[in-house]
C-alpha positions as CSV (number, residue, x, y, z in Angstrom):
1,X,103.5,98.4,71.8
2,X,106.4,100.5,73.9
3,X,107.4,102.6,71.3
4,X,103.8,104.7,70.9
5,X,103.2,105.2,74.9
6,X,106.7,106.5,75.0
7,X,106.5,108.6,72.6
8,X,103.2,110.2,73.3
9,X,104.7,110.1,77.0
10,X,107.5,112.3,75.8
11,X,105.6,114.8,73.7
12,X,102.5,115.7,76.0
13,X,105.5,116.0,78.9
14,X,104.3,115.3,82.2
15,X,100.6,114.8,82.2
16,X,101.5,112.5,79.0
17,X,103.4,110.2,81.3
18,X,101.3,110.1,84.0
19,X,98.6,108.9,81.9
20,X,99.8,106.5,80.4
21,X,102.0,104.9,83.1
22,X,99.0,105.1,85.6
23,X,98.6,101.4,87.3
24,X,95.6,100.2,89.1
25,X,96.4,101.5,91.9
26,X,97.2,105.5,90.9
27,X,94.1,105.4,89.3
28,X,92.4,104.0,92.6
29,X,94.1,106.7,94.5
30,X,92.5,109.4,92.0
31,X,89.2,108.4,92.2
32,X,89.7,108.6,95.9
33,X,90.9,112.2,95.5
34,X,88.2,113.2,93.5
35,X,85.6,112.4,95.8
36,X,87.1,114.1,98.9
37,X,89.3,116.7,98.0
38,X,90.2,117.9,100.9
39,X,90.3,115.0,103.4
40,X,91.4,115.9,107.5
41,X,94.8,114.3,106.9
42,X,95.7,116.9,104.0
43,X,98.6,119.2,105.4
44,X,97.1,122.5,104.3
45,X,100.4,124.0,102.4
46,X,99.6,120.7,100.3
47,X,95.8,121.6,99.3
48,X,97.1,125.0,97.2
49,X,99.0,122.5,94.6
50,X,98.0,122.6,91.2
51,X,97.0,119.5,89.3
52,X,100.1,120.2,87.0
53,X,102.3,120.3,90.6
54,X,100.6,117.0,92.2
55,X,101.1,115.1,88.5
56,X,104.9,116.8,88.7
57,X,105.4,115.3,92.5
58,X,104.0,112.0,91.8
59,X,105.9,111.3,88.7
60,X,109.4,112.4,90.7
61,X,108.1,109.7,93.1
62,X,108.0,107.3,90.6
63,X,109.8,108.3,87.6
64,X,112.4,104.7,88.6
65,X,109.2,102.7,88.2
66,X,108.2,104.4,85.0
67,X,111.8,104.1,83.3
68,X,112.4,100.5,84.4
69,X,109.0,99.8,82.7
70,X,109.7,101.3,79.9
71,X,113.3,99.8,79.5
């Protein structure tokens, strides 16, 4: 069951990983995002990110988790 997720993980690259390492609660936290974007405790430097940056940032944040799963 590993060995597929990883390796779709690897070839789409980041958005690949994201998906398919997403927990309950990174998908809560999405669904929050996508119905207020911009909430009042968004810094506003942070609001310009793309979705390609905010997948990059989040899987820095947790890349640990991600390997240690994987392993």
């Amino acid at each position: 069951m590993i060995s597929p997720v990883y390796m779709s993980g690897l070839i789409e690259g980041r958005w690949g990983y994201m998906v398919f390492n997403m927990n309950e609660n990174q998908r809560q936290e999405m669904d929050t995002r996508r119905r207020a974007p911009f909430g009042p405790r968004r810094r506003p430097e942070r609001r310009e990110k793309t979705n390609a940056a905010r997948a990059a940032a989040r899987m820095r944040r947790c890349a640990s988790i991600g390997a240690a799963k994987r392993v």
